[in-house]
PyMOL Python script that loads the backbone (N, CA, C, O; Angstrom):
from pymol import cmd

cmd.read_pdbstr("""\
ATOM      1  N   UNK A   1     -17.191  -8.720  33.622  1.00  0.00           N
ATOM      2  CA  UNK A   1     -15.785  -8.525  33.313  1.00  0.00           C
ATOM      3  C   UNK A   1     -15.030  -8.183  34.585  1.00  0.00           C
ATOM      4  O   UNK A   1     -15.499  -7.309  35.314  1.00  0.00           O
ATOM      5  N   UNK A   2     -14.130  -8.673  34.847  1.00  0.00           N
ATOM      6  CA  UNK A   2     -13.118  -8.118  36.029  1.00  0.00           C
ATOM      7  C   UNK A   2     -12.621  -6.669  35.930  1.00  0.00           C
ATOM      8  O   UNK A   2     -12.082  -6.352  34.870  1.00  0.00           O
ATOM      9  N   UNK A   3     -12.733  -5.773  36.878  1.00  0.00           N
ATOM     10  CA  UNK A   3     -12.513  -4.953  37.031  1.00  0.00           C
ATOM     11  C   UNK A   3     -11.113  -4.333  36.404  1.00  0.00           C
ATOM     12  O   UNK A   3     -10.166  -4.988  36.841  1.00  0.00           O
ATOM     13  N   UNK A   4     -10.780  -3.505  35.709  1.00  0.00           N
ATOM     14  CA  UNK A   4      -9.433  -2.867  35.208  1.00  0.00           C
ATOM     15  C   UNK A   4      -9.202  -3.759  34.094  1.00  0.00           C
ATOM     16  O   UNK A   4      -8.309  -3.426  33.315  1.00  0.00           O
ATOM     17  N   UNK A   5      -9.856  -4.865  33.860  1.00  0.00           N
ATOM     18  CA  UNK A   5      -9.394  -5.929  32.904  1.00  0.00           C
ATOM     19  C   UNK A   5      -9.067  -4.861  31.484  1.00  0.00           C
ATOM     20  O   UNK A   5      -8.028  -4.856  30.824  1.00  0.00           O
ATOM     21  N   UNK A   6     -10.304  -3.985  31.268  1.00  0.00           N
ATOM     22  CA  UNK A   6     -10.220  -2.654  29.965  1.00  0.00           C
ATOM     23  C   UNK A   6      -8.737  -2.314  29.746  1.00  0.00           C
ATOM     24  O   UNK A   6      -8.182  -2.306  28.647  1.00  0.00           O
ATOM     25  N   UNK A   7      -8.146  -2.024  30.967  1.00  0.00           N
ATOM     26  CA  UNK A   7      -6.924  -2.027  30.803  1.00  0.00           C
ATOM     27  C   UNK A   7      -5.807  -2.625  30.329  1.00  0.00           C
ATOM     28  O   UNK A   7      -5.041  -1.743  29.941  1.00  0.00           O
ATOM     29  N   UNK A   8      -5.216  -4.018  30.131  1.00  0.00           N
ATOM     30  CA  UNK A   8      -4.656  -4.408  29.696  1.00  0.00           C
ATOM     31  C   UNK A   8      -5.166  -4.729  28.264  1.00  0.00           C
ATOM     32  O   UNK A   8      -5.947  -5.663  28.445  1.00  0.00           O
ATOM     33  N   UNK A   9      -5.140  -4.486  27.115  1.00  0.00           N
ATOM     34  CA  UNK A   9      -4.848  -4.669  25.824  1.00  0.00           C
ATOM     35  C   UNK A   9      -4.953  -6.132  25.582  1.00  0.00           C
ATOM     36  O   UNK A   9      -5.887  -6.716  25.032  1.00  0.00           O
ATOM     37  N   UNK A  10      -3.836  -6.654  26.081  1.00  0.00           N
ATOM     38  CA  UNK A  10      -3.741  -8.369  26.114  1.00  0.00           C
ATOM     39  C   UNK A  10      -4.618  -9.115  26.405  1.00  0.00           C
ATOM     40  O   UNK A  10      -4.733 -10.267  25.986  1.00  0.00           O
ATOM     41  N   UNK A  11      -5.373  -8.529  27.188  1.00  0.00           N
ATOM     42  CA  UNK A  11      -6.742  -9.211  28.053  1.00  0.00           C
ATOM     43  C   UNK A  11      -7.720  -8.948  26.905  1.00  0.00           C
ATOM     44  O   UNK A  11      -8.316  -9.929  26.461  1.00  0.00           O
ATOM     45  N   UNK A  12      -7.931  -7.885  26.430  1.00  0.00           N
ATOM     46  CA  UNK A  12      -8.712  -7.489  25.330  1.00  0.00           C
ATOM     47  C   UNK A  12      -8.875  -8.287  24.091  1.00  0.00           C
ATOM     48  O   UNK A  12      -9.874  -8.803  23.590  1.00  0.00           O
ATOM     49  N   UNK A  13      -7.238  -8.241  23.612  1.00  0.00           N
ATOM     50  CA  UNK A  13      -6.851  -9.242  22.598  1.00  0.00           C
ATOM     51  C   UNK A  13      -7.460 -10.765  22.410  1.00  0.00           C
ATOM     52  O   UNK A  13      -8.193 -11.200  21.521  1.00  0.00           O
ATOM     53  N   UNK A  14      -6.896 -11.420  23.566  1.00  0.00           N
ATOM     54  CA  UNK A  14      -6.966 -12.633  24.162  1.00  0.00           C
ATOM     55  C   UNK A  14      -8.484 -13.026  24.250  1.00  0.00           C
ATOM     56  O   UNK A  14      -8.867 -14.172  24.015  1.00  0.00           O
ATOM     57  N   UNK A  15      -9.416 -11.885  24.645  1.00  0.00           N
ATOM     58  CA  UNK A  15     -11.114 -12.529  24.327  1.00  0.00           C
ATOM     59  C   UNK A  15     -11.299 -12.248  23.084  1.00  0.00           C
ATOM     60  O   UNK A  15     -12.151 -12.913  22.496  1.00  0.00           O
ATOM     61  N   UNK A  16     -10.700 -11.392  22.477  1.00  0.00           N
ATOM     62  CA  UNK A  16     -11.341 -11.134  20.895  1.00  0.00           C
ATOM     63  C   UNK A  16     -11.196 -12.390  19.889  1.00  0.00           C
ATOM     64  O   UNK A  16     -12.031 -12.588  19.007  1.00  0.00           O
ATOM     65  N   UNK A  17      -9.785 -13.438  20.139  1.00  0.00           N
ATOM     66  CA  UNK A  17      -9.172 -13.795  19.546  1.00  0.00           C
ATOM     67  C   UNK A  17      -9.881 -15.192  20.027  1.00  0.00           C
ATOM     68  O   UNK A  17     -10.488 -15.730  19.100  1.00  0.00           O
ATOM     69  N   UNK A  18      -9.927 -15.762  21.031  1.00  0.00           N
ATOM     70  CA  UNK A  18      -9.645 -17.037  21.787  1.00  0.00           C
ATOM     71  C   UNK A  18     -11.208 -17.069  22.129  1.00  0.00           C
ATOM     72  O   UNK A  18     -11.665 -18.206  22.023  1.00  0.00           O
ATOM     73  N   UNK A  19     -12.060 -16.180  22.481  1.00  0.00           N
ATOM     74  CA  UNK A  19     -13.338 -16.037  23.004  1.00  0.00           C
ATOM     75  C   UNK A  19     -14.307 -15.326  22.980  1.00  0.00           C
ATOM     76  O   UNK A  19     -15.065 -14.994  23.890  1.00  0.00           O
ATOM     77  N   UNK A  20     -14.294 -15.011  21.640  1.00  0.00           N
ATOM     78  CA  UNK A  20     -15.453 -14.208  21.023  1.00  0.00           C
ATOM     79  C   UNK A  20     -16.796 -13.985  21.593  1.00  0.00           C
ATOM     80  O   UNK A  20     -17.207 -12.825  21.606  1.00  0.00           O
ATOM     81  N   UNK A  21     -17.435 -14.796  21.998  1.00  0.00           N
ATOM     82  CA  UNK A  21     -18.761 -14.762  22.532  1.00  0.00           C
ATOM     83  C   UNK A  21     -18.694 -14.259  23.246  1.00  0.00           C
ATOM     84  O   UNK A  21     -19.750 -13.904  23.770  1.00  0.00           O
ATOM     85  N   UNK A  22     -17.033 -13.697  24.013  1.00  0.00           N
ATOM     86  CA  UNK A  22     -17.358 -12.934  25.550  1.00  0.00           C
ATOM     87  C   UNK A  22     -17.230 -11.659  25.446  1.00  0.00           C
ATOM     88  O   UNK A  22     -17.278 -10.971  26.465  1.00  0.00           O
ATOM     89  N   UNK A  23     -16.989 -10.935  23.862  1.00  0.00           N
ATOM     90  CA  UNK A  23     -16.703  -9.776  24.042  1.00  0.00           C
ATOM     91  C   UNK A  23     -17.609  -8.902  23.858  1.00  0.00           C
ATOM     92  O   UNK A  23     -17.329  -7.907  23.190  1.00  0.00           O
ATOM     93  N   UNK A  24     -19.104  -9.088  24.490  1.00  0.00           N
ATOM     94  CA  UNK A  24     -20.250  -8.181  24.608  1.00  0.00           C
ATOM     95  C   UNK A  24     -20.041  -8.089  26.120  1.00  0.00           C
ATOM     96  O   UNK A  24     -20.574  -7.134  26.685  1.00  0.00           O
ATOM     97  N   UNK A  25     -19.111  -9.233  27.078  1.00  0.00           N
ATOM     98  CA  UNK A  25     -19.065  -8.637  28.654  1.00  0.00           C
ATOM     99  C   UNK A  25     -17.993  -7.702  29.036  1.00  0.00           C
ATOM    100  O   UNK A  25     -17.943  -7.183  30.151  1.00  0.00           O
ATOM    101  N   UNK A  26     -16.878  -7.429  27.815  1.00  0.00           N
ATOM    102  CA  UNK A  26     -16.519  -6.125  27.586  1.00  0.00           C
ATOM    103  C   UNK A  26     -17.031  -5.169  27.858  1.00  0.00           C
ATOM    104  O   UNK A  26     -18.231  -5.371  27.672  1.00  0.00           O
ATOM    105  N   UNK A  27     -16.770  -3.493  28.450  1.00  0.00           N
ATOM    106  CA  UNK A  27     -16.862  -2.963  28.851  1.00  0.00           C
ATOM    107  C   UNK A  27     -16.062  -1.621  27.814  1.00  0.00           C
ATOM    108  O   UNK A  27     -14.866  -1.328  27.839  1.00  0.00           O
ATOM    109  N   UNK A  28     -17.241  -0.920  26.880  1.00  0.00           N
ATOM    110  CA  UNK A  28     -16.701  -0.161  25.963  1.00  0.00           C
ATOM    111  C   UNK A  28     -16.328   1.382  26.323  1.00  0.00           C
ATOM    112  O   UNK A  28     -16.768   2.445  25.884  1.00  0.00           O
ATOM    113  N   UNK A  29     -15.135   1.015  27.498  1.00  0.00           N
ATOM    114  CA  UNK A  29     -14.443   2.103  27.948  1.00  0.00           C
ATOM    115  C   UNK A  29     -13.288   2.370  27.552  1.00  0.00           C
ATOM    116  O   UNK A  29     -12.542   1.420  27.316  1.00  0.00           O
ATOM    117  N   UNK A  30     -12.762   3.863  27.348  1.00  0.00           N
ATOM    118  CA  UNK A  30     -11.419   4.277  27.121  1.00  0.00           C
ATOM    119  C   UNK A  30     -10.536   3.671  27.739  1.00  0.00           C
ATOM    120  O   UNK A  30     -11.139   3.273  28.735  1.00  0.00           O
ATOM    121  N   UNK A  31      -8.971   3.154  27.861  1.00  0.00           N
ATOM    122  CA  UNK A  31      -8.305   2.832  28.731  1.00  0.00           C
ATOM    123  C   UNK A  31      -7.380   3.872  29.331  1.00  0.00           C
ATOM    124  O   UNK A  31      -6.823   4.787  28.724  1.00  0.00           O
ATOM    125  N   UNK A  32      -7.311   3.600  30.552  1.00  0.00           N
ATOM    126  CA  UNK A  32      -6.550   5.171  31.198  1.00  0.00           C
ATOM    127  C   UNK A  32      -5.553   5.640  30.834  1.00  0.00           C
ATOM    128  O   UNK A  32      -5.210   6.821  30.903  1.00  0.00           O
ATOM    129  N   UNK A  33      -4.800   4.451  30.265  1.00  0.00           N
ATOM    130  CA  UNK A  33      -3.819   5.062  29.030  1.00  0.00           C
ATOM    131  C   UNK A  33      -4.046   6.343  28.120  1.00  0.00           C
ATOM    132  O   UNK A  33      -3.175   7.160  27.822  1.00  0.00           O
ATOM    133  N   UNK A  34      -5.409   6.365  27.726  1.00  0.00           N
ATOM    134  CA  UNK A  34      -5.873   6.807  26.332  1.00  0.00           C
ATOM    135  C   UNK A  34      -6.358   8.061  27.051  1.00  0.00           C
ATOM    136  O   UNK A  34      -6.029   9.170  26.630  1.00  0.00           O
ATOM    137  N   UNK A  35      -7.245   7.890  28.285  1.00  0.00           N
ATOM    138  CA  UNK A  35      -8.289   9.112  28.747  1.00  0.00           C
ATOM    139  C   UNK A  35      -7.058  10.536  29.493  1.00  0.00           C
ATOM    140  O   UNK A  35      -7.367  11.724  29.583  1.00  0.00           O
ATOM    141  N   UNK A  36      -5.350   9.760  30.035  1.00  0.00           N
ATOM    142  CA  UNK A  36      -4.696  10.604  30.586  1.00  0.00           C
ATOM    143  C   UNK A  36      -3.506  11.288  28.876  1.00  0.00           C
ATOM    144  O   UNK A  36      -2.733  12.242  28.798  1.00  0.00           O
ATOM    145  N   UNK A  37      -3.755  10.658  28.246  1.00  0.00           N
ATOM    146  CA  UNK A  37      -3.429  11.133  27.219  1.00  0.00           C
ATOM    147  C   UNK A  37      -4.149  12.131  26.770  1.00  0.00           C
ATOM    148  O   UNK A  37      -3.669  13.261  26.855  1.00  0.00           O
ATOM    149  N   UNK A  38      -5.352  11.958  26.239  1.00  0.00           N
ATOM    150  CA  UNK A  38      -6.072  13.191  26.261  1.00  0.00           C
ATOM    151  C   UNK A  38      -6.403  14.100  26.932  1.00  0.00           C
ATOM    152  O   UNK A  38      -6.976  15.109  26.519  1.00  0.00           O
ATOM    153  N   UNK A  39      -5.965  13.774  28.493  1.00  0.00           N
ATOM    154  CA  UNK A  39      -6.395  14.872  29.080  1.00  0.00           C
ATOM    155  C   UNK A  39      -4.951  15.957  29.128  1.00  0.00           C
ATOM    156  O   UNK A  39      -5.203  17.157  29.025  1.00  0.00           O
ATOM    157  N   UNK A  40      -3.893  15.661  29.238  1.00  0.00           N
ATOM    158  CA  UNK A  40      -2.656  15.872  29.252  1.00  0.00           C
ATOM    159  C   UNK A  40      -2.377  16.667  27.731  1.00  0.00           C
ATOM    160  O   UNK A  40      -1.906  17.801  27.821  1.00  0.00           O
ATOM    161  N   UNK A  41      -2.630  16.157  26.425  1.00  0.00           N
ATOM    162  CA  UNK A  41      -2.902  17.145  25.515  1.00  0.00           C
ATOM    163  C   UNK A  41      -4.110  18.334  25.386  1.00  0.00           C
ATOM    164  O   UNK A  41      -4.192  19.315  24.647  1.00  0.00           O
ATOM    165  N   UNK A  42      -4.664  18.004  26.036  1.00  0.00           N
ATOM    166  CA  UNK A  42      -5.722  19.094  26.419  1.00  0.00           C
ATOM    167  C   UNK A  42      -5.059  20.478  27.318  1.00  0.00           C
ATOM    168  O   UNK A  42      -5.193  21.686  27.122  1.00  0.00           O
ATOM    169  N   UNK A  43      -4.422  19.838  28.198  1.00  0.00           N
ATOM    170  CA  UNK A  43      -3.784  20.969  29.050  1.00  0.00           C
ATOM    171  C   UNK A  43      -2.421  21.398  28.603  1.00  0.00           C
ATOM    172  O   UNK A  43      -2.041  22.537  28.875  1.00  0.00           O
ATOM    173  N   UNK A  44      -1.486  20.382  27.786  1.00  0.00           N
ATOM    174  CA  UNK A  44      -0.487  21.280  26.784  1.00  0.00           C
ATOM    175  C   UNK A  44      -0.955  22.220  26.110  1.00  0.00           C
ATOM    176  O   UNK A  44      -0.535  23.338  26.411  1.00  0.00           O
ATOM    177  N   UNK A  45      -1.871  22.128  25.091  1.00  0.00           N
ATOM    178  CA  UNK A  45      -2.862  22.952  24.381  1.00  0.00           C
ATOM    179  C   UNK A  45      -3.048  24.551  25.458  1.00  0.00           C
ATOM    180  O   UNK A  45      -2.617  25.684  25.243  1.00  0.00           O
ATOM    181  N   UNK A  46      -3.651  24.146  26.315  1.00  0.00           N
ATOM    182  CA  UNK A  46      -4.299  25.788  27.244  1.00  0.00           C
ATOM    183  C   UNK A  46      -3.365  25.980  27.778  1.00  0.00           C
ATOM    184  O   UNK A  46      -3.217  27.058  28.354  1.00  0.00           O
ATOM    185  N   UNK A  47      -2.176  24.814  27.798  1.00  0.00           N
ATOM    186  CA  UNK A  47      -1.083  26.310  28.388  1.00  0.00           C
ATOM    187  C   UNK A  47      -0.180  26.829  27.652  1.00  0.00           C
ATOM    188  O   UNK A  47       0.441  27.855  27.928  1.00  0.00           O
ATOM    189  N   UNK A  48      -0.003  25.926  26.329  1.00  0.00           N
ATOM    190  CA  UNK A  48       1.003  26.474  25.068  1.00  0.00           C
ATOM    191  C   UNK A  48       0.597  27.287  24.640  1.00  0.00           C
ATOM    192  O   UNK A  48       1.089  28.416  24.629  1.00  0.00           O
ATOM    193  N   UNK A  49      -0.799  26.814  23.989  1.00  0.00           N
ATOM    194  CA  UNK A  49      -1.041  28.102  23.002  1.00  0.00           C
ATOM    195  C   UNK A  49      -1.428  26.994  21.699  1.00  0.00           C
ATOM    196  O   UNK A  49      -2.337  27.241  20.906  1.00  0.00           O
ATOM    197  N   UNK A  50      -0.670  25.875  21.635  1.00  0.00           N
ATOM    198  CA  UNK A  50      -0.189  25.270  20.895  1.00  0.00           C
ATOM    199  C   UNK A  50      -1.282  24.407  20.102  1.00  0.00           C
ATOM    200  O   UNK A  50      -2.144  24.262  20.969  1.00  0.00           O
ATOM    201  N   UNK A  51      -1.795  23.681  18.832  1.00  0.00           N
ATOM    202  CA  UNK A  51      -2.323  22.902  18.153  1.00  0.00           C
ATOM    203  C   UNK A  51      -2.226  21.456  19.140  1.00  0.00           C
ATOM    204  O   UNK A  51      -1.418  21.099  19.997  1.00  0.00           O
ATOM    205  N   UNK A  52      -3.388  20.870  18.598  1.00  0.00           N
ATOM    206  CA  UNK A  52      -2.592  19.531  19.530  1.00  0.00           C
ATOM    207  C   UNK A  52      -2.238  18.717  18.647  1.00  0.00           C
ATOM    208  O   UNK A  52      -2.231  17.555  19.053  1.00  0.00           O
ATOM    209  N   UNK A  53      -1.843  18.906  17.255  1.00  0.00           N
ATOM    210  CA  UNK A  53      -1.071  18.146  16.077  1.00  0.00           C
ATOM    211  C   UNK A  53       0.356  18.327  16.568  1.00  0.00           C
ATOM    212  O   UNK A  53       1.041  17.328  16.348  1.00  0.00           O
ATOM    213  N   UNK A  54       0.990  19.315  17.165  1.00  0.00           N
ATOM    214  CA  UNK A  54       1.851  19.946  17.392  1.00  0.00           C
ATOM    215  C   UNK A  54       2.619  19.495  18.843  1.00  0.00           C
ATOM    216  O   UNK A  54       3.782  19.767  19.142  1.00  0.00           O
ATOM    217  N   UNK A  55       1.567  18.672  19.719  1.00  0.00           N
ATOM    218  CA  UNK A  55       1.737  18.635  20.861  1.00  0.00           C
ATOM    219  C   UNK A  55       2.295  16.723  21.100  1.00  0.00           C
ATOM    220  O   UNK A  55       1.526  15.763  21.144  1.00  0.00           O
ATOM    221  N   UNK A  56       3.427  16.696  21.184  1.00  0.00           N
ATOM    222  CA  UNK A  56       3.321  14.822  21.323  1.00  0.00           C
ATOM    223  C   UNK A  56       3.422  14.124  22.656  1.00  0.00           C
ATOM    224  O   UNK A  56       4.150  14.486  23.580  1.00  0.00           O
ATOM    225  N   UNK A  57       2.685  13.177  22.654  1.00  0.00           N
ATOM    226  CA  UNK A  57       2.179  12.603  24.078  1.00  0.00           C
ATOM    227  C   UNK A  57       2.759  11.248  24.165  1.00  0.00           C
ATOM    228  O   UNK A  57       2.378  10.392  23.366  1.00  0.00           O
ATOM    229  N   UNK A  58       3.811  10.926  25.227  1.00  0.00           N
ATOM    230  CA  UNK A  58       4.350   9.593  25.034  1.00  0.00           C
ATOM    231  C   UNK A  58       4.220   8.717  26.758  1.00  0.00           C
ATOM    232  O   UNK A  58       4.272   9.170  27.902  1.00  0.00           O
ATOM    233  N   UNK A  59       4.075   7.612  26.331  1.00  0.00           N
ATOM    234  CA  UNK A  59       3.670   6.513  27.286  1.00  0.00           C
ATOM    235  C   UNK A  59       4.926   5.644  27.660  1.00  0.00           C
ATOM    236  O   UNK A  59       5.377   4.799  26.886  1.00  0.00           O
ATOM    237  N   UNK A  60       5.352   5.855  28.644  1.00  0.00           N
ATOM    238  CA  UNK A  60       6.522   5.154  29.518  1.00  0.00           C
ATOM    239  C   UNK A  60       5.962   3.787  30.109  1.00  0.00           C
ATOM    240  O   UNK A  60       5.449   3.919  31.220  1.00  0.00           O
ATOM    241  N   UNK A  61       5.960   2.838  29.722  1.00  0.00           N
ATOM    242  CA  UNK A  61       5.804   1.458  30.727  1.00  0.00           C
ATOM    243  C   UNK A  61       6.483  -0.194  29.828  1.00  0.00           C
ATOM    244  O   UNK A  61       7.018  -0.561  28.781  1.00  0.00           O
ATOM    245  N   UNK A  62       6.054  -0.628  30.926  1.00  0.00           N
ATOM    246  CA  UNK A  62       7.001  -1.848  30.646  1.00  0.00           C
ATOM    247  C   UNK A  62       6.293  -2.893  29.988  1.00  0.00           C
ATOM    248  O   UNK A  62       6.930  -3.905  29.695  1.00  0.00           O
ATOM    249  N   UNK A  63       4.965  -2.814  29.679  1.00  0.00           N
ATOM    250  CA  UNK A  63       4.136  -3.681  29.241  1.00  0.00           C
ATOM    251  C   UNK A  63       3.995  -3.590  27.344  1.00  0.00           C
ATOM    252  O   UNK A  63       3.322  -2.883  26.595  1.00  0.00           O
ATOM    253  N   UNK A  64       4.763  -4.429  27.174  1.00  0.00           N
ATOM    254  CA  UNK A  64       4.685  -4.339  25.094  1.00  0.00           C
ATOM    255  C   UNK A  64       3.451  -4.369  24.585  1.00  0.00           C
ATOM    256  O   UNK A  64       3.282  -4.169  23.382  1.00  0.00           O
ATOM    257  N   UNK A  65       2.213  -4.672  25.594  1.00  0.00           N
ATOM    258  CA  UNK A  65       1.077  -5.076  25.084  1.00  0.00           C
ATOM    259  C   UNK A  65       0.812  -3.584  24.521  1.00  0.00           C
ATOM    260  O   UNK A  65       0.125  -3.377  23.520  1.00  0.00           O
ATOM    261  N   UNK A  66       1.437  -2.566  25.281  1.00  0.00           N
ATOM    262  CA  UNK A  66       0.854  -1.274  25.524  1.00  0.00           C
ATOM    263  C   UNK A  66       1.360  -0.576  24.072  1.00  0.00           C
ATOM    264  O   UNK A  66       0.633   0.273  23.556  1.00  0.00           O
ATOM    265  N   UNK A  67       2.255  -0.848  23.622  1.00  0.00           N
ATOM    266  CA  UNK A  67       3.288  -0.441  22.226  1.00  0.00           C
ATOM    267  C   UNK A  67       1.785  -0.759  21.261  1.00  0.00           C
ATOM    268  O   UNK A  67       1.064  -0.031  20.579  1.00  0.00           O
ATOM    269  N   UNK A  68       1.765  -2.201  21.605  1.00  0.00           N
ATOM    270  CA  UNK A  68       0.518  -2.566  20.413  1.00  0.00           C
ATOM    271  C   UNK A  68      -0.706  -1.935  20.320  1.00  0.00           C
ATOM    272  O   UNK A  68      -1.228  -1.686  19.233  1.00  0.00           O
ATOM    273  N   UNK A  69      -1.231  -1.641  21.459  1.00  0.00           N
ATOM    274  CA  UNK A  69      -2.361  -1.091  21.414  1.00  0.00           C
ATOM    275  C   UNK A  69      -2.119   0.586  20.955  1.00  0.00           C
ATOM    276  O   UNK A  69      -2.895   1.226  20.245  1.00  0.00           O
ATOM    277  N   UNK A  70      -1.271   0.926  21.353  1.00  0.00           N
ATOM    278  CA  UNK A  70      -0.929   2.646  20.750  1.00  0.00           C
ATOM    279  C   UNK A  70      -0.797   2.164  19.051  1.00  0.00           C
ATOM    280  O   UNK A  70      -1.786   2.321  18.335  1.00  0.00           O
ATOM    281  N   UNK A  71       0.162   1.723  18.617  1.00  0.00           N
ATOM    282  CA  UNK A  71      -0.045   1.257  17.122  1.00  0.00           C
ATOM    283  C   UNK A  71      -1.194   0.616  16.240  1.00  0.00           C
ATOM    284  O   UNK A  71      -1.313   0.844  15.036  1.00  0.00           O
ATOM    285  N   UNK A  72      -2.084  -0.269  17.023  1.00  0.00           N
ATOM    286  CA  UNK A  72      -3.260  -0.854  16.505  1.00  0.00           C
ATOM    287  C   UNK A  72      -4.157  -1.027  17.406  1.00  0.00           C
ATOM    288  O   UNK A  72      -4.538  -2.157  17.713  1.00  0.00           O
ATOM    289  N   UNK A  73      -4.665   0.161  18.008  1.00  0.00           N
ATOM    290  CA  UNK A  73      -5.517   0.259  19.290  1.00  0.00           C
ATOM    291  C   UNK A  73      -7.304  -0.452  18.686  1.00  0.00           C
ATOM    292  O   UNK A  73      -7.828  -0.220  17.596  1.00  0.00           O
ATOM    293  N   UNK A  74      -7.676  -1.021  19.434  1.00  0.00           N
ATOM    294  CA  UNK A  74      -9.249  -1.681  19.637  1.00  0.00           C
ATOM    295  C   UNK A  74     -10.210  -0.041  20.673  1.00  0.00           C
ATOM    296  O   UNK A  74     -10.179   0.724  21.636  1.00  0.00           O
ATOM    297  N   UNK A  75     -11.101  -0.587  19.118  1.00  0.00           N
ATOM    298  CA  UNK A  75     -12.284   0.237  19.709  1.00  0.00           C
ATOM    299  C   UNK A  75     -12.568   1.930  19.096  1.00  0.00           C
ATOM    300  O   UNK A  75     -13.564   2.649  19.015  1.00  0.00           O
ATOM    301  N   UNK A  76     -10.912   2.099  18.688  1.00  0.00           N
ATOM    302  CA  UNK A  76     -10.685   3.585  18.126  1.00  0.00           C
ATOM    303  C   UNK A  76     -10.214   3.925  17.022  1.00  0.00           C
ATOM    304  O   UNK A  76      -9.664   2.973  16.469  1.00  0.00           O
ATOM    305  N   UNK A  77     -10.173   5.085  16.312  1.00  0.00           N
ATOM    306  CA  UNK A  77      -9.339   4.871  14.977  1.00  0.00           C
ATOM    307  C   UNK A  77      -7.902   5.017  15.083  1.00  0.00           C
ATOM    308  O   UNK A  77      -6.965   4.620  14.389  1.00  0.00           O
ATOM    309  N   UNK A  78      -8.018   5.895  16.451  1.00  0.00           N
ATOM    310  CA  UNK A  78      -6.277   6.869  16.390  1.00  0.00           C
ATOM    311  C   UNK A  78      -6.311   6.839  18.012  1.00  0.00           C
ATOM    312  O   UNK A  78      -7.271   7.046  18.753  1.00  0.00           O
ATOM    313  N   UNK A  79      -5.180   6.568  18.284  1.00  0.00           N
ATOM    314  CA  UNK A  79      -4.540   6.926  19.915  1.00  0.00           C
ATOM    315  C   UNK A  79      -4.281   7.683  19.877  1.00  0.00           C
ATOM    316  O   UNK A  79      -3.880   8.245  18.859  1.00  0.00           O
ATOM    317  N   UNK A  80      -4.396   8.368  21.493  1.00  0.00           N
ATOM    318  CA  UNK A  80      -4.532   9.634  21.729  1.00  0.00           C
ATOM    319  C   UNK A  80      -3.113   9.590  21.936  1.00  0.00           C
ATOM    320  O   UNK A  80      -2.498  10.656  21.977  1.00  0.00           O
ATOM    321  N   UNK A  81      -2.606   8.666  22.052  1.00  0.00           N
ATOM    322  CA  UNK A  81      -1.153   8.491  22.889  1.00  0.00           C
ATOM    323  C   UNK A  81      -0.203   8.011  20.993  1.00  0.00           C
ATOM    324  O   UNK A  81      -0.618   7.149  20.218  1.00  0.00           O
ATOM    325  N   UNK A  82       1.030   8.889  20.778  1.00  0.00           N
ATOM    326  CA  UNK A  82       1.819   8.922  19.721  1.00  0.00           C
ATOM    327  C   UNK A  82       3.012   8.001  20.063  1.00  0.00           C
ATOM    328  O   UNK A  82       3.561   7.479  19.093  1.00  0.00           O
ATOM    329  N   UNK A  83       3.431   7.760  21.120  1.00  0.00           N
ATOM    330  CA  UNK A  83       4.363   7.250  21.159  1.00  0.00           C
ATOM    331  C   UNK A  83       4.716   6.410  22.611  1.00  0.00           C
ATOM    332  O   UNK A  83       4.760   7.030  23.674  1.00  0.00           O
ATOM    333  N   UNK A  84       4.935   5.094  22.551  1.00  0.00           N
ATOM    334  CA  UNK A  84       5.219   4.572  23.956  1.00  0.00           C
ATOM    335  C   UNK A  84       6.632   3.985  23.731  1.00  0.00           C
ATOM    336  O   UNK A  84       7.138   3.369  22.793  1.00  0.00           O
ATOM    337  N   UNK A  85       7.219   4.525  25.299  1.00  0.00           N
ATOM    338  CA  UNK A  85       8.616   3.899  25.540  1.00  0.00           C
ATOM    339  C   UNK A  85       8.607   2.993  26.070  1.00  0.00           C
ATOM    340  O   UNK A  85       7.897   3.001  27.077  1.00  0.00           O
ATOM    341  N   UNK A  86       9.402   1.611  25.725  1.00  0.00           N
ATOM    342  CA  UNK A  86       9.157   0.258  26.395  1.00  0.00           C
ATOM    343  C   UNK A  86      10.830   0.444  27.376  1.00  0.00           C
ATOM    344  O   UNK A  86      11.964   0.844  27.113  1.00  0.00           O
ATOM    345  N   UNK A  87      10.155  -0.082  28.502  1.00  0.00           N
ATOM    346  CA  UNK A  87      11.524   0.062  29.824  1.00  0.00           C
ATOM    347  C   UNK A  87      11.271  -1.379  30.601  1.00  0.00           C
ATOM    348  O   UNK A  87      10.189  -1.934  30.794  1.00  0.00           O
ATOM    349  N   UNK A  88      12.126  -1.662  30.851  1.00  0.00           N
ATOM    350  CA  UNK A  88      12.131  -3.266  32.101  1.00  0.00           C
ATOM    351  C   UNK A  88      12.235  -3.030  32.914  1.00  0.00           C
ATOM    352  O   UNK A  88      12.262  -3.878  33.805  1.00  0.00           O
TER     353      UNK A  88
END
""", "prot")
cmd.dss("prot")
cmd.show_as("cartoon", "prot")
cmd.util.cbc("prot")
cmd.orient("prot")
C-alpha cells in the first residue's frame, strides 16, 4: 500500500468499491484524523475534569471525503471525531 494512503478515506473507499481483492494490502490502521481526535479528548478530559460524552471534537479541512468518513467511518463503529467543518 502507499504510504499515508490510510489516510484519505477516498482511497479507502475507491479499493473497497472498485478493487476488492486489494483490500487485504490495506493497512488496518487508525487514521490520524481519528488517533489526534482521541488523543485531544483524552487531554480535554485531564484537564476539564470533564466526561468525554461531554467533550466535542471537531475536524477543520477541506477534503469532503473527510465529512464522510466521520459520518460512516470504515473499520470502526463510532468516530472519535463528532463533527467536521468543510472550508475551501
Amino acid at each position: 500500500m502507499v504510504p499515508g494512503a490510510r489516510a484519505c478515506p477516498a482511497v479507502v473507499r475507491l479499493i473497497r468499491v472498485r478493487f476488492p481483492s486489494l483490500c487485504s494490502h490495506v493497512l488496518p490502521l487508525k487514521s490520524p484524523m481519528e488517533v489526534a481526535a482521541m488523543l485531544a479528548r483524552r487531554r480535554a478530559m485531564e484537564t476539564t475534569g470533564l466526561p468525554g460524552r461531554d467533550i466535542g471534537v471537531f475536524f477543520i479541512s477541506p477534503c469532503a471525503a473527510k465529512v464522510t468518513d466521520v459520518r460512516v467511518p470504515i473499520g470502526i463503529d463510532k468516530s472519535n471525531v463528532d463533527a467536521v467543518l468543510a472550508i475551501s
